[in-house]
ZATI-835948 format. One line per field, with one value per residue (C-alpha): x negated, y, z negated. Coordinates in steps of 0.001 Angstrom, whole numbers. Layout:
// residues N
X	X; ...
Y	Y; ...
Z	Z; ...
This chain:
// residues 363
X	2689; 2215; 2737; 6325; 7795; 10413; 9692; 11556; 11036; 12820; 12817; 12808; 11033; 12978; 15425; 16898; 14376; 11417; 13559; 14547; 10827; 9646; 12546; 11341; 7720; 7590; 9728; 9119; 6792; 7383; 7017; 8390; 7957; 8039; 6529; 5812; 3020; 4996; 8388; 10124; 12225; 14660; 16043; 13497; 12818; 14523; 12545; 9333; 9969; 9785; 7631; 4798; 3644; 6170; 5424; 2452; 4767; 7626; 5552; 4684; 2132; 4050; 631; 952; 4040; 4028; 920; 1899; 4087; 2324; 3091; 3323; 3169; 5167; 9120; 10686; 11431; 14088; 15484; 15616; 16757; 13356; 11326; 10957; 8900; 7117; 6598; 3016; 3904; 3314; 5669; 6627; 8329; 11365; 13888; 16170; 15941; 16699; 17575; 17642; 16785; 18931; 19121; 16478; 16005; 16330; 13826; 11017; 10048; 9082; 5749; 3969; 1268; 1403; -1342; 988; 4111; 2288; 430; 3708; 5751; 2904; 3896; 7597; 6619; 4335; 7013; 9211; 7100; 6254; 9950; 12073; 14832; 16043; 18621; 20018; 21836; 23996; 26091; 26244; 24421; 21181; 21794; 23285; 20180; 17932; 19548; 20283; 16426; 15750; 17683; 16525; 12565; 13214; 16125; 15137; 15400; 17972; 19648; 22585; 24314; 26190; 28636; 30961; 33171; 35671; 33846; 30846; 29659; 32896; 31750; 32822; 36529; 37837; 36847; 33239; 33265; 35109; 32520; 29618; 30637; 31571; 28266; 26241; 28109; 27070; 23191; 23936; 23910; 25718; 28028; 29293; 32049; 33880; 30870; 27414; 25049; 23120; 20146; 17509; 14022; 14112; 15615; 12901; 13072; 14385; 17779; 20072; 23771; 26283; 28495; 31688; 28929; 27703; 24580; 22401; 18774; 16594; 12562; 12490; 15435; 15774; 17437; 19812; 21644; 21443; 20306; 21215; 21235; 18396; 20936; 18559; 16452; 19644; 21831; 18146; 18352; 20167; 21467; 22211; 23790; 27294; 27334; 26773; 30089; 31247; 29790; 26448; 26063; 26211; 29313; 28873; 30986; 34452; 33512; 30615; 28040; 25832; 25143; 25967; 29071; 28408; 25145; 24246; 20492; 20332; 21607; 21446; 22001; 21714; 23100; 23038; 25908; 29976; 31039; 33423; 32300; 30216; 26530; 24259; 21054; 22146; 24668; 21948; 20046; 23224; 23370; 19404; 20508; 22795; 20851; 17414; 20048; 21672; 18411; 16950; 19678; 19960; 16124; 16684; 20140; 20215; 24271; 24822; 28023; 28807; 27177; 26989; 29576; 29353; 32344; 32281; 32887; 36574; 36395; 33293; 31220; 27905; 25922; 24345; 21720; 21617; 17616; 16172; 18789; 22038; 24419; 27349; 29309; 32014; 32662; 35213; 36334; 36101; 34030; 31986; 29256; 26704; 23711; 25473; 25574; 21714; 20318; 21324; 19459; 18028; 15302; 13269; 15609; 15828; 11970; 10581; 13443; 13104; 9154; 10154; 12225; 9124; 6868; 4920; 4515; 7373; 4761
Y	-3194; -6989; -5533; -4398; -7496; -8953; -12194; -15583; -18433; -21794; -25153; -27920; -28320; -30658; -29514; -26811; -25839; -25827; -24063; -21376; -20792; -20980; -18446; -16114; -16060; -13064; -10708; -11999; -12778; -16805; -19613; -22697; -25404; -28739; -31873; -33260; -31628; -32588; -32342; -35769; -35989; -38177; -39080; -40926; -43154; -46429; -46357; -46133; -48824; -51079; -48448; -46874; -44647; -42120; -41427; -39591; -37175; -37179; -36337; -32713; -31118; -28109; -26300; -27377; -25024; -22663; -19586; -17096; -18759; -20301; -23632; -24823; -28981; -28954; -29559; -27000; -27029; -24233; -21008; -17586; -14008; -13182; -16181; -20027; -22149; -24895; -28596; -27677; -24874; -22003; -18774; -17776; -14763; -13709; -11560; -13988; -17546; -20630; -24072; -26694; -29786; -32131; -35817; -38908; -42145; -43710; -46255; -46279; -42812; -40482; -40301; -36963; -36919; -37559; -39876; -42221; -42007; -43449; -46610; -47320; -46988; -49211; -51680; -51589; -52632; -55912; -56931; -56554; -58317; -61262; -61759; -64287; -63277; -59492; -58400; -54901; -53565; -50489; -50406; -46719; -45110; -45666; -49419; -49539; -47269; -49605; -53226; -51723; -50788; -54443; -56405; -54526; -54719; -58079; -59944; -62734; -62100; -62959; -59547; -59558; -56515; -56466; -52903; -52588; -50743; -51595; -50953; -49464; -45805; -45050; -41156; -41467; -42548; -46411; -46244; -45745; -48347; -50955; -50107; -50337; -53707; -55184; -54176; -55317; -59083; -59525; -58937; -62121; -59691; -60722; -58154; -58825; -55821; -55416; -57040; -55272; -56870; -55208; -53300; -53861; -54135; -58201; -58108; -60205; -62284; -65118; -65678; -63164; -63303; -60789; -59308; -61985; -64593; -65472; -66456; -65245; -66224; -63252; -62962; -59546; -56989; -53318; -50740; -48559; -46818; -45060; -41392; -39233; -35459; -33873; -31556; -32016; -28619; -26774; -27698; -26566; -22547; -19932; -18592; -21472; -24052; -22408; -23195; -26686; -28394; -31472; -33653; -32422; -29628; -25945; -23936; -21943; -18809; -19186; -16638; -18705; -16942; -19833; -17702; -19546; -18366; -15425; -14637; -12557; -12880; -16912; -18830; -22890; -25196; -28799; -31603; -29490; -27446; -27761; -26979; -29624; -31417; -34675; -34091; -34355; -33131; -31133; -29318; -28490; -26799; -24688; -23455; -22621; -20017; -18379; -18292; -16840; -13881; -13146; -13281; -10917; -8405; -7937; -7258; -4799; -3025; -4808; -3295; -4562; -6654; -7887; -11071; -14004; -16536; -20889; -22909; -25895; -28678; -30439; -33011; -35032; -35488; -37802; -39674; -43518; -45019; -48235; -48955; -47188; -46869; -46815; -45372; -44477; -41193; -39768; -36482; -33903; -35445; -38847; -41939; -43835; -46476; -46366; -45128; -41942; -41433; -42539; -39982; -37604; -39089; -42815; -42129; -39495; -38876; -35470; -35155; -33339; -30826; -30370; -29899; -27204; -25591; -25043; -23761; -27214; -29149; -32003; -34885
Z	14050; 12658; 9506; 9788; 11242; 9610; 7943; 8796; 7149; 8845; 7006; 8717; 12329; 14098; 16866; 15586; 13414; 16493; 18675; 16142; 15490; 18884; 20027; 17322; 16787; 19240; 17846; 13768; 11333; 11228; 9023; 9855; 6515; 7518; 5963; 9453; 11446; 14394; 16021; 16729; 19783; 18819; 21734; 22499; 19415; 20412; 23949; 21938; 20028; 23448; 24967; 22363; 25556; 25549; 21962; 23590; 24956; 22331; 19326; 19492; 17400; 16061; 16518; 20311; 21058; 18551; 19879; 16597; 13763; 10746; 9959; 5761; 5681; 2709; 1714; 158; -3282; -4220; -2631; -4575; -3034; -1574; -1337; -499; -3343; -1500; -3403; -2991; -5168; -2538; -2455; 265; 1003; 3682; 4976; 7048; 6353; 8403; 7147; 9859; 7471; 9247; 8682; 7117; 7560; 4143; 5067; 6027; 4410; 7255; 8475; 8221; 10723; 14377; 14365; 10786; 13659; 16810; 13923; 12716; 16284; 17482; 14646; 15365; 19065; 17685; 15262; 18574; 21226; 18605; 18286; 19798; 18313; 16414; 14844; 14463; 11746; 12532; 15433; 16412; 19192; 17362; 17228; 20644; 22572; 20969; 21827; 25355; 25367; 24419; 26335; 29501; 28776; 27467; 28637; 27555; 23392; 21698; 20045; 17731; 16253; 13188; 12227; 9659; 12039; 13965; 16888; 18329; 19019; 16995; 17475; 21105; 22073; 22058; 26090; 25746; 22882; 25289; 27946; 26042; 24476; 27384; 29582; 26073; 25935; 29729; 28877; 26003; 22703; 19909; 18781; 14916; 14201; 10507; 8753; 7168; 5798; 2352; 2665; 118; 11; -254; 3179; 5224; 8115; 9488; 6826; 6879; 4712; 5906; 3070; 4728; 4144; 7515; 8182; 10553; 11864; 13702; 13709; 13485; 12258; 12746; 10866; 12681; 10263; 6582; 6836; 4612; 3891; 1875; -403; -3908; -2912; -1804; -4896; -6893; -5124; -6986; -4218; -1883; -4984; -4910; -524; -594; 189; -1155; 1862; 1166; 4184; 3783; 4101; 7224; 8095; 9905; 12175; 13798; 13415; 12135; 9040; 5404; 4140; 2498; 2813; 5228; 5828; 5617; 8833; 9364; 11998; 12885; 10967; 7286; 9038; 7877; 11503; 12499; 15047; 15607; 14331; 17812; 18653; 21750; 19548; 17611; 19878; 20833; 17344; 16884; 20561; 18006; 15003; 17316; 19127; 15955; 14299; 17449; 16959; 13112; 13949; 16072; 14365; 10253; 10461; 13692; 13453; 16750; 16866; 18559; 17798; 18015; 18758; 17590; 19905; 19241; 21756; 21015; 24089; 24197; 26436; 25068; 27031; 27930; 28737; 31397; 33980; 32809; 30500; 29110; 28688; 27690; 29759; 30304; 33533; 31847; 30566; 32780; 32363; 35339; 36908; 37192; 33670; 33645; 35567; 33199; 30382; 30680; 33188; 30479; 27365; 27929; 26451; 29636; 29133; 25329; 25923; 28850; 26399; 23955; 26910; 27044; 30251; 30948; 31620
């Protein structure tokens, strides 16, 4: 029977991408290619940077969840009809692929093993605690999660954010941004808006020059912005070079069902997607459901054309912690700052539930 499953290949094992192989590896012949040999739960990077024991938990060995799909520690190199070719130069052959590549961080370059993530986490958190003083450059909800972290492990450090926007968490409404300013300037952090500063690799500790000339001083500095989209392979594949849309993500069909425009046996989700809405990771996961039914039912009936369809969210909704009890949200019924708005993700940052959700244990 193993021998007449279909074959999926997914690239890229990060939300979408570990969900989409997890929710298939019973019903498919899976490969999921990822250069990692874990899944990161980002949601919970800025508390590990104050807190290197949840990395424990929020580094998953893809091996850990997935009981029947292979895993290739590669990137991928190019797309053709029929097949993935692997930087390690491995072919690798399919019948629905899945490209959930998502975002990088410019810099540092990503780590590959678990063991590389926890060293340099670990090393984050020494630069941190050996700091009197930091700085963080980027004022959007990475920047933000990761001063609020800060400040409430250590109120006594000195933090100072600089954004070239006008304000911060610009992906949530002017509300949220007042909120979160306001609760930030009562914990004593610096907030510098309308002003970057130039990343390079001479950028060092303790001078800093903003682009408006300002100086700043700051023992430590983080980086809290600059990822970019990994397009090179994409615009490389025959048959995926004539979908990538000016902004760098694939074209996906109108009708939303999170295949790429025009193809019918290749689907995507995550951050690579078109859709119009605010890139998050929960939104994410709602479009790896899609792409594992859709995937389920083509399966099961290859002309079946009543799929499942994604809406794309219009009204962007989000949730920024602010340390371990508190956040801030911006809701349907509203924005709030509060424990309220906590609950719902401060206290574990959603990595019990995302583990749940890949059959592993919350704790």
């Amino acid at each position: 029977m193993a021998e007449n499953l279909k074959k999926v290949v997914v690239v890229g094992g990060g939300i979408a991408g570990s969900q989409v192989a997890k929710g298939l590896e019973d019903h498919a012949d899976v490969t999921l290619i990822d250069p990692k040999n874990f899944f990161d739960i980002t949601y919970a990077r800025m508390r590990a940077i104050v807190d290197p024991a949840i990395a424990e938990r929020s580094l998953v060995l893809h091996s850990d969840y997935l009981k029947k799909a292979k895993v290739v520690e590669s990137s991928v190199e190019s797309a053709a009809a029929t097949e993935v070719v692997t930087t390690s130069g491995e072919h690798i052959p399919y019948d629905y692929l899945v490209i959930c590549t998502g975002t990088l961080f410019q810099s540092p370059p990503e780590r590959t093993t678990k063991l590389e993530r926890i060293e340099e986490i670990k090393g984050q958190n020494r630069t941190l605690m050996e700091a009197e003083s930091v700085l963080i450059i980027g004022g959007g909800p990475v920047g933000v999660e990761l001063a609020g972290e800060i400040v409430t492990d250590f109120p006594d450090k000195k933090v100072t954010i600089i954004s070239g926007g006008d304000r911060l968490i610009e992906f949530l409404g002017p509300k949220a941004s007042r909120k979160c300013e306001k609760w930030l300037h009562k914990k004593g952090v610096t907030v510098i808006l309308k002003d970057k500063i130039d990343v390079n690799d001479n950028l060092a500790p303790p001078n800093f020059e903003t682009q408006k000339h300002v100086e700043l001083k700051a023992d430590a500095h983080f980086l809290a912005t600059g990822k970019k989209l990994p397009t090179k392979w994409l615009e490389a594949s025959e048959i995926l070079k004539e979908h990538v849309a000016v902004n760098g993500r694939l074209k996906m069909e109108a009708s939303g069902t999170c295949q790429v425009e025009g193809l019918q046996n290749v689907f995507a989700a995550g951050d690579i997607t078109d859709f119009k809405e605010i890139k998050q990771g929960y939104l994410a996961g709602k479009h790896a459901a899609v792409v594992v039914e859709n995937i389920k039912k083509l399966i099961a009936s290859p002309d079946n054309v009543k799929l499942s369809t994604y809406k794309p969210l219009n009204t962007p909704l989000g949730i920024v912690s602010l340390g371990r009890v508190l956040a801030v949200s911006q809701m349907p019924f509203g924005t709030i700052l509060g424990r309220l708005a906590g609950l719902l993700k401060s206290k574990d940052l959603f990595v019990g539930k995302t583990r749940e959700a890949l059959g592993l244990k919350a704790k």
